[in-house]
PAMARMAR-617967 format. One line per field, with one value per residue (C-alpha): residue number from 0; residue in three letters; x, y, z. Coordinates in Angstrom, 1 decimal. Example, Ala and Ser with C-alpha at 12.3 -4.5 7.8 and 13.67 -1.06 7.14 Angstrom:
<pts>
nr (0	1)
rest (ALA	SER)
xx (12.3	13.7)
yy (-4.5	-1.1)
zz (7.8	7.1)
</pts>
This chain:
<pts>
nr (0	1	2	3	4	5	6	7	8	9	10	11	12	13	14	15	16	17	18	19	20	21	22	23	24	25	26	27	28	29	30	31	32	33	34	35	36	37	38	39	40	41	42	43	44	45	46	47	48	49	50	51	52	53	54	55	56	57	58	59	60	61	62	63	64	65	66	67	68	69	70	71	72	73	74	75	76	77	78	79	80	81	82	83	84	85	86	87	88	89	90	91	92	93	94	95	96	97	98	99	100	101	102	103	104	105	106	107	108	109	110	111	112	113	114	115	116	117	118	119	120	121	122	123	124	125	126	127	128	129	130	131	132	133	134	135	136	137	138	139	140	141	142	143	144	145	146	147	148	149)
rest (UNK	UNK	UNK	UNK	UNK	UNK	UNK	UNK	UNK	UNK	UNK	UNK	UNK	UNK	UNK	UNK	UNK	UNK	UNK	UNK	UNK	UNK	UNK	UNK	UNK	UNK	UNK	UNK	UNK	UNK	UNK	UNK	UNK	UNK	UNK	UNK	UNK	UNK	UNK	UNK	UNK	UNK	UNK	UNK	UNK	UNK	UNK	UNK	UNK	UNK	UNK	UNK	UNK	UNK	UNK	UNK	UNK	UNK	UNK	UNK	UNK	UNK	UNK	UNK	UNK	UNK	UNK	UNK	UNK	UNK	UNK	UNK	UNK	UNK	UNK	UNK	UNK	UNK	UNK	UNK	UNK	UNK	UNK	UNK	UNK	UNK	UNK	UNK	UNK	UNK	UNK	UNK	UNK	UNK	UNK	UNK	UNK	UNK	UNK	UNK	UNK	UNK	UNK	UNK	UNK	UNK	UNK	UNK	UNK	UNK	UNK	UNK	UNK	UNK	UNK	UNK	UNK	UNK	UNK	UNK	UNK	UNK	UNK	UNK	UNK	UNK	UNK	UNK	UNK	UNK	UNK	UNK	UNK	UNK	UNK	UNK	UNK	UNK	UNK	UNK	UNK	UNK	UNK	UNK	UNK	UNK	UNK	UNK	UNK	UNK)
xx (226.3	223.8	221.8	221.6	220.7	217.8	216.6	216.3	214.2	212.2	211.5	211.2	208.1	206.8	206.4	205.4	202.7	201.1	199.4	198.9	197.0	195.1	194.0	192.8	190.2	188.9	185.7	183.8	180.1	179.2	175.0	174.0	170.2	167.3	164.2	161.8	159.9	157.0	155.7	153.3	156.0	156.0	157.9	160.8	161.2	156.9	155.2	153.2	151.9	152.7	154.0	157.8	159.5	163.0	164.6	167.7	170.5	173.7	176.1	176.8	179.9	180.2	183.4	184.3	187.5	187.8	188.8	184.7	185.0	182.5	182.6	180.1	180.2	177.8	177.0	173.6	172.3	169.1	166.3	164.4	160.7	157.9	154.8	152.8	149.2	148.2	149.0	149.5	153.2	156.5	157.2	160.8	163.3	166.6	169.7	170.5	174.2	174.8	177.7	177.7	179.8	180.7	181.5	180.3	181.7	181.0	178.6	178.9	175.5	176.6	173.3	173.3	170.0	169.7	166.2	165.9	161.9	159.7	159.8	163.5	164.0	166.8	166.8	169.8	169.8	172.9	172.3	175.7	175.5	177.9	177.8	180.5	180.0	182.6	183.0	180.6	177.8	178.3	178.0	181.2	180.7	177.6	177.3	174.1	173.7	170.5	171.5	168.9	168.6	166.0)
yy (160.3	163.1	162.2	158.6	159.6	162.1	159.2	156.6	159.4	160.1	156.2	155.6	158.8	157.7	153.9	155.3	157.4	155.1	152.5	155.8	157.2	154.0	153.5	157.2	156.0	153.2	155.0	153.3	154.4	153.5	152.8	152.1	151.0	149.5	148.6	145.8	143.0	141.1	138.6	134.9	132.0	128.7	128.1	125.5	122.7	122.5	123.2	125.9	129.0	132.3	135.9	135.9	139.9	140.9	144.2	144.7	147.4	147.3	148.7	147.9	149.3	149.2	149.6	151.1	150.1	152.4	149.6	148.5	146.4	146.4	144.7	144.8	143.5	144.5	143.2	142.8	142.8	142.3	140.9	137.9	137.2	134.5	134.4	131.4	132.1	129.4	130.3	127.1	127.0	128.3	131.9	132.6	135.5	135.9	137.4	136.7	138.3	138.2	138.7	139.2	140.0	139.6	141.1	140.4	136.6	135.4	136.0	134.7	135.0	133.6	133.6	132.6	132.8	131.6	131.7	131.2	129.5	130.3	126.7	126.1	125.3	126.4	126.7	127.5	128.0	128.5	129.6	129.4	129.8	130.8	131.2	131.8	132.6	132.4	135.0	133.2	133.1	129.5	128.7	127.0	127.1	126.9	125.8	126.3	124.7	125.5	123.6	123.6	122.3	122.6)
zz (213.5	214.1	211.5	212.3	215.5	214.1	212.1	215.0	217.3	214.4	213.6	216.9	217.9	214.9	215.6	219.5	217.8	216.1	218.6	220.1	217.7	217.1	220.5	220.5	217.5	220.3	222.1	225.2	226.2	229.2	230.2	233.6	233.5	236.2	236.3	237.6	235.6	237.2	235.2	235.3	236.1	237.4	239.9	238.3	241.4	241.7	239.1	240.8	239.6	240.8	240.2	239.5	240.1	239.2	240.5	238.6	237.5	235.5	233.4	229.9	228.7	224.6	223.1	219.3	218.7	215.3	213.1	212.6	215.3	218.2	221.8	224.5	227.9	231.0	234.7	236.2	240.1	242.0	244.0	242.9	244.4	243.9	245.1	244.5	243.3	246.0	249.7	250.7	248.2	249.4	248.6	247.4	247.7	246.6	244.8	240.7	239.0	235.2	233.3	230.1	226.6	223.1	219.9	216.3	216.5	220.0	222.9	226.2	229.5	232.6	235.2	238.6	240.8	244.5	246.2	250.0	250.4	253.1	253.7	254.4	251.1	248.8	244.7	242.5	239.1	237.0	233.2	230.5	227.3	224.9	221.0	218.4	215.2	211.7	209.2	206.7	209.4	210.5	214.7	215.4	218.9	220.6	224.9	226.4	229.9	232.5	235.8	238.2	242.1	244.3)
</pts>
């Protein structure tokens, strides 16, 4: 009986160990990053041309899971400006998020933008797209959707 009993505990630590052990292999690095882009744009609901300036900062957090297999996913903040080159055009400010994430076979970007104008007005923009790929290289998936509303 104290053998069977042995044999069980040992069975049992070593089946415990094991997704122990393999979870132990899985490392996560974690990035924080920021920064600002300013860049020529037209402004999407006119037509006008102006100076479009994104202030941002995330985190991307990439994952090894030890078995070869990768996964990323990450957030993104910040301010949103544009100024229109002419001074008679509404200037816009606002706030954009971004999610994003994937591994090897799929990769997801979910934007969304909202601009307050100078004029009363108010733009949304709301960006999807999402892509997954099969062993042999083939998209199986692929959703890419850019709503805008000014």
């Amino acid at each position: 009986m104290k053998r069977l009993l042995l044999m069980v505990v040992v069975l049992l630590s070593a089946a415990l160990l094991a997704p122990a052990a393999a979870a132990a292999a899985a490392e996560t690095e974690t990035t924080h990053f920021s920064g600002t882009v300013s860049r020529a744009e037209l402004n999407l609901c006119s037509g006008a041309p102006g100076t479009l300036t994104i202030v941002s900062s995330g985190v991307v957090h990439t994952t090894d899971l030890g078995d070869g297999t990768l996964r990323m996913n990450g957030t993104m903040t910040g301010t949103v400006t544009f100024v229109p080159d002419d001074p008679s055009q509404p200037s816009y400010t606002g706030h954009l998020t971004e999610r994003f994430g994937g591994d090897a076979n799929t990769f997801t970007v979910a934007d969304n933008i909202v601009l307050h104008g100078s004029d009363g007005s108010l733009g949304k923009q709301h960006i999807l797209m999402h892509v997954t790929v099969n062993a042999n290289g083939t998209v199986t998936t692929s959703i890419d959707t850019n709503r805008l509303t000014c």
